[in-house]
C-alpha positions in Angstrom: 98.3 90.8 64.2 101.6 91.7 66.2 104.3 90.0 65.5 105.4 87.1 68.3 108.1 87.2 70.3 110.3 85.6 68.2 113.0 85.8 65.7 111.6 83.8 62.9 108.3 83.6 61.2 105.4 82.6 63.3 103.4 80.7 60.8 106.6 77.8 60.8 107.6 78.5 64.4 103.9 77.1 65.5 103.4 73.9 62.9 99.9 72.5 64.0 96.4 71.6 62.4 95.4 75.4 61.9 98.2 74.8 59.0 97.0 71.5 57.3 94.5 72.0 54.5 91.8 69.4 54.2 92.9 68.0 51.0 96.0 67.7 52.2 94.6 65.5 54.8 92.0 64.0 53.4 94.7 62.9 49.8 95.0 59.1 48.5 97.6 57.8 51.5 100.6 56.4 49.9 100.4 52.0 50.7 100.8 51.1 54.3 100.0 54.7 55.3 96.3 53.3 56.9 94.8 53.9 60.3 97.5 57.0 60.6 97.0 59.1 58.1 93.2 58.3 58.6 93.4 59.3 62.2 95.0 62.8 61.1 92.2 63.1 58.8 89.4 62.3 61.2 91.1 64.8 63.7 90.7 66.9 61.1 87.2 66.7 60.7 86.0 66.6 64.4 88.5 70.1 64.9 86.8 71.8 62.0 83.0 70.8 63.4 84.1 71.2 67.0 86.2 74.8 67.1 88.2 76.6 64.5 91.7 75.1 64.6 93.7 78.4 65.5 95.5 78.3 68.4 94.4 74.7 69.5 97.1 72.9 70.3 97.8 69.3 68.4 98.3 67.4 71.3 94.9 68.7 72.7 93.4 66.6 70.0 95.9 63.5 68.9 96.5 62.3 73.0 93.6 63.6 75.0 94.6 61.2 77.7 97.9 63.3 78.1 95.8 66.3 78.3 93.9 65.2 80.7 96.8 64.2 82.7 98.4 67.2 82.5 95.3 69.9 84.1 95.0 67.2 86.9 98.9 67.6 87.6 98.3 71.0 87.6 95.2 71.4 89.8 97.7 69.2 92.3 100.0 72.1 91.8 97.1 74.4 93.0 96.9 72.6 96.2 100.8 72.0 97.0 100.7 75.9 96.4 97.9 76.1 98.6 99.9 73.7 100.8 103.0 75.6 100.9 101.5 78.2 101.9 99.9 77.0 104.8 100.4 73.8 106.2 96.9 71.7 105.0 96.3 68.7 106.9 95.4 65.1 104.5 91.8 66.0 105.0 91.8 69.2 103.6 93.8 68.6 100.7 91.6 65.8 99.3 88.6 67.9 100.0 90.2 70.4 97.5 91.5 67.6 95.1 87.5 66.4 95.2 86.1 70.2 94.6 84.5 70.2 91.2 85.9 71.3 88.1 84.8 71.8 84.4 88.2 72.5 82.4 87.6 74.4 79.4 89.9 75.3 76.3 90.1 78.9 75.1 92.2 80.4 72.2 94.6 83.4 72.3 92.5 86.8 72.7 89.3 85.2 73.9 87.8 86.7 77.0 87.3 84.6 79.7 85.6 86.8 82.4 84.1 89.6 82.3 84.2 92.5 84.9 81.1 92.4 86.8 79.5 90.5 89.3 80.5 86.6 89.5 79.5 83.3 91.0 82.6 81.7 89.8 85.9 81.2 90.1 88.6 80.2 87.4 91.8 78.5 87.7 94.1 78.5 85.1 95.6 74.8 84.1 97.5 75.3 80.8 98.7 78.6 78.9 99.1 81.8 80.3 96.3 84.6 81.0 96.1 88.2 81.4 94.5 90.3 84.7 93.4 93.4 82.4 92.0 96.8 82.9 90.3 98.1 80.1 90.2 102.1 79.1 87.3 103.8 77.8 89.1 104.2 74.7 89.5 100.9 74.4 92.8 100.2 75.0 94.1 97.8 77.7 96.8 97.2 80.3 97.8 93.9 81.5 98.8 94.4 85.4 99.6 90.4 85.8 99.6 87.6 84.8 98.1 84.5 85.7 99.7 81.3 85.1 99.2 77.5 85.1 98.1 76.7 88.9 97.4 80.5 89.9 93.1 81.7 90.5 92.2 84.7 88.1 91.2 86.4 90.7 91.4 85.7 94.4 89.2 89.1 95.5 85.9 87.8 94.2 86.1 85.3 96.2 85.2 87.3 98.9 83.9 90.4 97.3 81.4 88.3 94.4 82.4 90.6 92.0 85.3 91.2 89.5 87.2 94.3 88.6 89.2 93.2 85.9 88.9 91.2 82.6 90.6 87.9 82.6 92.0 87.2 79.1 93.8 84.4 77.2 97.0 85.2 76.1 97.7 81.9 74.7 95.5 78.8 74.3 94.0 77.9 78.0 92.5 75.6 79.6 90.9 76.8 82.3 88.6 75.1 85.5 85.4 76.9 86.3 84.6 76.1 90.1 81.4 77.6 92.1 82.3 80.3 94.5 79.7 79.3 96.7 81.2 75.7 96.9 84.8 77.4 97.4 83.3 79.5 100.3 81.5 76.8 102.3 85.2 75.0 101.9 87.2 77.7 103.3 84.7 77.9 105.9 84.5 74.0 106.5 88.4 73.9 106.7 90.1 76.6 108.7 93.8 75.4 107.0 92.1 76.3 103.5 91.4 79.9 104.9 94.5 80.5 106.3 96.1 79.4 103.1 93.8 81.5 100.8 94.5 84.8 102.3 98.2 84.0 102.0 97.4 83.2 98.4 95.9 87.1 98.7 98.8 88.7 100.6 101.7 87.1 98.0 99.1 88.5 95.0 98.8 92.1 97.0 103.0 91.4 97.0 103.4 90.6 93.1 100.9 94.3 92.8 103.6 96.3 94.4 106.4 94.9 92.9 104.7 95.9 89.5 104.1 99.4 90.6 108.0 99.5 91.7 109.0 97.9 88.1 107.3 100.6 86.5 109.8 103.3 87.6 112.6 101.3 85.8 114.0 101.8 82.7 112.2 100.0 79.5 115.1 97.1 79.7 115.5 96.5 83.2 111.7 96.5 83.2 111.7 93.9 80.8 114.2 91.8 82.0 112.4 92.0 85.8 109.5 90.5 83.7 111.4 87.9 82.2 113.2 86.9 85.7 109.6 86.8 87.4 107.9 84.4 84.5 111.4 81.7 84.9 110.7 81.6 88.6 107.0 81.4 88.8 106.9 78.5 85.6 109.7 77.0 87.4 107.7 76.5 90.9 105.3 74.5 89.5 107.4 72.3 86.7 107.2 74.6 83.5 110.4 75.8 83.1 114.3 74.6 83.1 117.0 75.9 84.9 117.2 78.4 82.2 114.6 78.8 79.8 110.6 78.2 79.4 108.1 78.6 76.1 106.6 82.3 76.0 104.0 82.3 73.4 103.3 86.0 73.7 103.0 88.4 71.3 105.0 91.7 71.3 101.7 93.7 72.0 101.1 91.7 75.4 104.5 92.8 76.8 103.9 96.3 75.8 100.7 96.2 77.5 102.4 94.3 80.5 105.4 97.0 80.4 103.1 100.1 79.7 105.3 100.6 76.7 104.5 100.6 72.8 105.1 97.8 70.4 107.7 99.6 68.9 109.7 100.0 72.0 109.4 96.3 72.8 110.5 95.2 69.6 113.8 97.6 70.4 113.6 96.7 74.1 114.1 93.1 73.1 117.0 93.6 70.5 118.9 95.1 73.2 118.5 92.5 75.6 119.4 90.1 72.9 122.4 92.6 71.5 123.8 92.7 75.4 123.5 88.6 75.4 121.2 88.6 78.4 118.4 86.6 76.6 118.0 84.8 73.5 114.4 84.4 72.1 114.4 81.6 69.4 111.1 80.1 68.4 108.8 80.9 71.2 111.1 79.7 73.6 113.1 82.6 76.1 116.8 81.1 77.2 118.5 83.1 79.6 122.2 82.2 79.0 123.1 83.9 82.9 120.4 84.3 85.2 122.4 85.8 87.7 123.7 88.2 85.7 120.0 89.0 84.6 118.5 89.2 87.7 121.2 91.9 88.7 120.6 93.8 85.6 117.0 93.7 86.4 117.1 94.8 90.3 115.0 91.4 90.8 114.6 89.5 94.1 112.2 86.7 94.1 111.3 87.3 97.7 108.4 89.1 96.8 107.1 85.9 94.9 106.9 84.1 98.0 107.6 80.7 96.4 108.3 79.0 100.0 108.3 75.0 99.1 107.1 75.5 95.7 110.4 75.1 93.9 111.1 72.4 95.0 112.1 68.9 94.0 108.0 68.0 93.4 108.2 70.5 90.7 111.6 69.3 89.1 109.7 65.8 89.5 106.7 66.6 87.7 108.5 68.6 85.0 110.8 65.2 84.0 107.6 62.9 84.1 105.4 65.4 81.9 108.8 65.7 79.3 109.7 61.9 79.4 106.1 61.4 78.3 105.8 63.8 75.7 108.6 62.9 74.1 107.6 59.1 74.4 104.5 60.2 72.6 106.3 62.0 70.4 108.3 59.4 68.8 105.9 56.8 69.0 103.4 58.9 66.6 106.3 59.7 64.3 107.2 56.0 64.5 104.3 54.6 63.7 103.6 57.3 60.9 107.2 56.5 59.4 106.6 52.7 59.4 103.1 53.1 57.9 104.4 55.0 54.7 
């Protein structure tokens, strides 16, 4: 597998249950340990029945409750975008909150949809997927990417059919809704419509802004990419002023960048070399975005963010970290005092 984009090794930058061996698990607990160490075990056991362990996030499994809180947070982020937008009235907004939803969980490289003909539509709520064409040769190129809050594919909505391949990147979840049910909402709510063919038109945006980033050089190409991914995650609560988690491996980018592996790997050491990122660990800190986003030619214009980053977003990012990081310390608490 290529390496991740990362300076350190990714078997200890990712420490989850894909590394814990059964008998590890499953050994004598020390006295005290109880309930725990049991519950670790029994997660265990239900991830190896269930779904391989690669790729699944912990937190999936140890707080499903926070995992369900999160992809509704995010499906709210669907409609503010929606929202923001176009102006939805109360109505409208709970008839998209109320539209069903079946989230689903997929590891890194899985396919989610095919090209072809389709009578659904999917919307990404955690991880980051690929919008990719695929050669006869069999090799691929990634011309966007959709993230948390953002429909694989707004065309076949109208069209019924898809052109390209939607494919995890990282672990997903993502919501499978009926197209027909979408259709007779747009055509129920006239604020929906008007919203959905913005949703188009800022999509049709990002497609020429790509075509223009390919004329750059390898770096500034890069570093447009990098600008576009801290100002998209930061609309809807993913990213701080400066950084956000890219999970990515070095083979995604080239495909993103229509560059080899190779050249990424030196693309990003010159980045790194001329201080304009650091990559540590799967996270991507940017110690001077303005000084990035001139290297890079980038103007988030084109984005058409409009309402979306704004205080909701910084709102919802606190919440989801306070929480995690109550979690957090009350599992590592209550594992501490048990042994």
């Amino acid at each position: 597998m290529a390496p991740a984009i990362t300076n350190v090794d990714q078997s200890s930058a990712d420490p989850g249950l894909s590394k814990v061996q059964p008998h590890e698990a499953k050994s004598a607990p020390r006295k005290g340990a109880g309930a725990s160490i049991r519950r670790v075990a029994g997660t265990w056991d239900y991830l190896k029945k269930a779904r391989p362990a690669r790729d699944r996030p912990i937190w999936v499994a140890l707080y499903p409750e926070l995992w369900r809180e999160r992809v509704t947070d995010v499906s709210r982020s669907f409609v503010q975008r929606l929202h923001s937008a176009a102006t939805l009235t109360e109505a409208e907004q709970i008839a998209l909150e109320r539209l069903p939803r079946n989230p689903q969980l997929f590891t890194a490289r899985d396919t989610i949809a095919a090209p072809g003909d389709t009578d659904r539509l999917y919307l990404v709520l955690t991880g980051i997927a690929g919008r990719c064409g695929l050669h006869l040769n069999g090799t691929r190129r990634i011309v966007s990417f959709a993230l948390p809050g953002d429909l694989g594919d707004v065309q076949s909505l109208e069209t019924g059919s898809r052109e390209l391949q939607l494919r995890a990147l990282t672990s997903c979840t993502v919501a499978s809704i009926s197209r027909q049910e979408f259709v007779g909402l747009i055509e129920a709510h006239p604020g929906i419509m008007r919203a959905m063919w913005r949703l188009a038109l800022t999509e049709l945006s990002i497609a020429r802004e790509w075509l223009v980033n390919d004329s750059r050089p390898a770096e500034k190409r890069a570093a447009h990419l990098f600008c576009e991914l801290l100002a998209r995650l930061q609309a809807v609560g993913l990213a701080r002023e400066n950084s956000f988690e890219l999970k990515l491996l070095q083979t995604d980018l080239a495909e993103a960048l229509g560059i080899s592996a190779v050249h990424v790997n030196r693309v990003l050491q010159g980045l790194r070399a001329s201080e304009l990122i650091d990559l540590q660990k799967h996270v991507v800190r940017v110690p001077d975005v303005a000084r990035l986003q001139a290297f890079a030619e980038f103007g988030p214009a084109y984005l058409q963010l409009g309402r979306r980053g704004q205080p909701a977003a910084r709102v919802l990012q606190q919440r989801l970290a306070a929480e995690w990081s109550n979690r957090a310390a009350s599992a590592t608490n209550g594992v501490d005092a048990a042994i």
